[in-house]
C-alpha positions as CSV (number, residue, x, y, z in Angstrom):
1,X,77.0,75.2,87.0
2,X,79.6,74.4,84.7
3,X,80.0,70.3,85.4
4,X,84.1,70.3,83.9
5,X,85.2,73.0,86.7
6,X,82.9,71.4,89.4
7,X,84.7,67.9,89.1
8,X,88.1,69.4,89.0
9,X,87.8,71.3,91.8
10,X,86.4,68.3,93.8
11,X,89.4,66.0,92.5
12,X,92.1,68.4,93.5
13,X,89.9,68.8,97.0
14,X,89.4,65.2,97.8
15,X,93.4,64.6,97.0
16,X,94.2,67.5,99.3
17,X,92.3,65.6,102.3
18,X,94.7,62.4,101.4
19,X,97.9,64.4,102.8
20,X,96.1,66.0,105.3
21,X,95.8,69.9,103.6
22,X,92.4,71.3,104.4
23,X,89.5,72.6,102.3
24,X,86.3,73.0,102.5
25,X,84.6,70.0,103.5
26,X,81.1,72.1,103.6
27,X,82.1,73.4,100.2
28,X,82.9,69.6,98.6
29,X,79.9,68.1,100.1
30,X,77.5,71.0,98.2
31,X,79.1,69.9,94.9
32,X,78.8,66.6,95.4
33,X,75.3,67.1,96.1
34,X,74.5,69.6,93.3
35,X,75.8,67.0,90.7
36,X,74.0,64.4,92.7
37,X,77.0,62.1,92.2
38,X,76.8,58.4,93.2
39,X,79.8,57.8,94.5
40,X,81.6,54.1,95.3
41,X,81.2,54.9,99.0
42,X,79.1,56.6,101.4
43,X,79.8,60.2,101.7
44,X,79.8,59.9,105.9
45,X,82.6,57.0,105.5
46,X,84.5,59.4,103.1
47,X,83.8,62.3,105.5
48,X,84.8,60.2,108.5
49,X,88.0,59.2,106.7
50,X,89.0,62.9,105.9
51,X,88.4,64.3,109.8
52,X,90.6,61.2,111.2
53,X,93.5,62.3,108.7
54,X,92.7,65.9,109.8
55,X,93.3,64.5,113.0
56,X,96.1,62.5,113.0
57,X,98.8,65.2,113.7
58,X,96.7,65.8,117.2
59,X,97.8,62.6,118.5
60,X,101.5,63.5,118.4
61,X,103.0,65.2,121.5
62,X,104.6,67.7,119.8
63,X,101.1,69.3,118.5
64,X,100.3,71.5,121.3
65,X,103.6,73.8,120.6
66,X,102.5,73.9,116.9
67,X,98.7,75.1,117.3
68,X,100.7,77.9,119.8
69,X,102.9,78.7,117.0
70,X,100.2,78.8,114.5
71,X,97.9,80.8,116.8
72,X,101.0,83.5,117.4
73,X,101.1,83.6,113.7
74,X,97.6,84.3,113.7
75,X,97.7,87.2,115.7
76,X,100.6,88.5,113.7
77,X,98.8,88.9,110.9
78,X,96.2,90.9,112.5
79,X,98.8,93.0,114.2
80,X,100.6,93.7,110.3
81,X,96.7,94.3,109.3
82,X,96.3,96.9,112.2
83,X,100.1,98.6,111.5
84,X,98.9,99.0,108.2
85,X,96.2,100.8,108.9
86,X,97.9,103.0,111.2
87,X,100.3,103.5,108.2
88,X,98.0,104.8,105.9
89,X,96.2,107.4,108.7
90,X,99.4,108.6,109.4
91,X,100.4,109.4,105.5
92,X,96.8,110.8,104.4
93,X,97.4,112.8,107.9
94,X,100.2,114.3,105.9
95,X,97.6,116.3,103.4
96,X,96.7,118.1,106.4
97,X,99.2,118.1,108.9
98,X,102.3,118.7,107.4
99,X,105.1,117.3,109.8
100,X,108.5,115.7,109.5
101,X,107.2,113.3,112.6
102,X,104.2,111.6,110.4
103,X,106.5,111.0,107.8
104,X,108.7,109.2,110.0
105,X,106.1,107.9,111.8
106,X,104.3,106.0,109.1
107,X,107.4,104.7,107.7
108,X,108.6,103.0,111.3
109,X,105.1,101.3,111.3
110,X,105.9,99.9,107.7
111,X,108.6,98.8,108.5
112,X,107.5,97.1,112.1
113,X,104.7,95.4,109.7
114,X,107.3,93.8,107.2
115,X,109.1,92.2,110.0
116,X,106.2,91.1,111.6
117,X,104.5,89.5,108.3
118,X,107.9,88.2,108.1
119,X,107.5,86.9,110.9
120,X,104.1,85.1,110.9
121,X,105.2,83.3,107.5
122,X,108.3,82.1,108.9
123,X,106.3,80.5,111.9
124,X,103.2,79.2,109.0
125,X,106.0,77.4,107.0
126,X,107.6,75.9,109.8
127,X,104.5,74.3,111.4
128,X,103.9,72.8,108.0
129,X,106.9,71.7,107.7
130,X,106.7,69.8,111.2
131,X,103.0,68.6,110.5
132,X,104.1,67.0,107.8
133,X,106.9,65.3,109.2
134,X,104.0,64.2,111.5
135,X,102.1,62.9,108.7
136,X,105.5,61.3,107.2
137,X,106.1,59.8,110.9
138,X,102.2,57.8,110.4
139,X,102.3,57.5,106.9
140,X,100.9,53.9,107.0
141,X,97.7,55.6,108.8
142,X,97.6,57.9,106.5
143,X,97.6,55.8,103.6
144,X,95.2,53.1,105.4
145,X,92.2,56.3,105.9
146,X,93.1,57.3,102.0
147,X,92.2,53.9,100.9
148,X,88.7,55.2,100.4
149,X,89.6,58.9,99.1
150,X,92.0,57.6,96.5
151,X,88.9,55.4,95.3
152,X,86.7,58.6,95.1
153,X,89.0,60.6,93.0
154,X,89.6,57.2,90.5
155,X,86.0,57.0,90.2
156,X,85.6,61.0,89.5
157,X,88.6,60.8,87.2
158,X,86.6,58.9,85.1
159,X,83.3,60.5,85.1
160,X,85.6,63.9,84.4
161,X,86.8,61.8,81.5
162,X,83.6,60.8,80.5
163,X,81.9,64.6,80.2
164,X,85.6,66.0,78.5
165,X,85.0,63.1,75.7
166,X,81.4,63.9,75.2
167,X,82.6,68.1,75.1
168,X,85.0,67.2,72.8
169,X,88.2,69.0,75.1
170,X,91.5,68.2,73.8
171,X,92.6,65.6,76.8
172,X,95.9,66.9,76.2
173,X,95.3,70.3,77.1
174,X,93.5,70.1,80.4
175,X,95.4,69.4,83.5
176,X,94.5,68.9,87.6
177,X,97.3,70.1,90.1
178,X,97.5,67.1,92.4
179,X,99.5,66.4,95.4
180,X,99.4,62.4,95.1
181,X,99.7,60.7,91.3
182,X,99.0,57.5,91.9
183,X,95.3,57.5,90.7
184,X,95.1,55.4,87.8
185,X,94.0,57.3,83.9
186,X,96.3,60.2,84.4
187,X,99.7,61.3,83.2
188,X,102.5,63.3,84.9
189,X,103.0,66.3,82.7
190,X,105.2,68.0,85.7
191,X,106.3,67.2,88.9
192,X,107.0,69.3,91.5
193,X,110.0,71.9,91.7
194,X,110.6,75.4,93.1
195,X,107.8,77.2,92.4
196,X,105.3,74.3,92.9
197,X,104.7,71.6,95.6
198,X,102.0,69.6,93.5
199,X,102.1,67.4,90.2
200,X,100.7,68.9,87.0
201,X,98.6,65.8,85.9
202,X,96.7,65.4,82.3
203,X,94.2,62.4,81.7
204,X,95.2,59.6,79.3
């Protein structure tokens, strides 16, 4: 288990949790527990924080309509998945059936499945868009449950520090992709911009 990529990947993780984008908690919690890492809090206080910020876009009246949106989006893509599918059967048909019909036919389902993947992105970017401006609506909540998250990721900061010294990495080469950068021993290399919603961080 390389120890560099491990602590990464749990930085950019635990700052994820912090504005409310989900990962794998299962998946942080068996690194954490692989490295046997002491942290400055107690991992069910840290898991307890990240479920209540999970949680926080629940309490707003407007949730219900999203997680219906979300779920329609949902079964879009499984409908593009399945018109796909039907695509394909309908061209190999071809090599055996000959017929102007199947050619026609498997191009209408293309078709029918780019408008509906169309579709289901449209609706995934604009429930993100409005849990966020949830999240932006508590912000003070949100940064009250971080308190604890942002202390994590300073204290594995350093210990990712620590192991890039003693490798002897060039601290000017490696980066993290964060969403927050106010944790302290790093330095903005790139903020975000179009093709990027996080900061490109390096350690100092």
């Amino acid at each position: 288990m390389d120890k560099v990529k491990v602590l990464k990947g749990l930085i950019e993780a635990l700052d994820s949790f912090r504005i409310g984008r989900y990962t794998s908690l299962e998946r942080v919690e068996r690194a954490i527990v692989e490295l046997n890492l002491k942290l400055p809090y107690d991992w069910e206080e840290i898991k307890e924080d990240i479920r209540a910020i999970l949680s926080l876009p629940q309490t707003s009246p407007a949730y219900k309509r999203l997680e219906k949106l979300d779920r329609l989006a949902t079964k879009f893509t499984r409908l593009n998945f399945v018109l796909l599918l039907l695509a394909l059967a309908a061209y190999l048909a071809r090599f055996w059936l000959s017929s102007l019909l199947l050619d026609v036919m498997a191009l209408a389902l293309i078709v029918v499945a780019l408008i509906i993947v169309n579709a289901a992105y449209s609706l995934r970017v604009y429930v993100s868009a409005k849990v966020d401006a949830i999240y932006a609506e508590m912000l003070p909540e949100l940064e009250k449950r971080g308190e604890r998250l942002k202390a994590v990721v300073n204290h594995l900061i350093r210990l990712l520090r620590r192991e890039l010294v003693a490798r002897k990495y060039d601290l000017e080469t490696f980066t993290l992709r964060l969403w927050v950068p106010d944790y302290s021993g790093i330095k903005i290399v790139r903020k975000p911009g179009r093709f990027s919603t996080r900061y490109v961080v390096r350690l100092a």
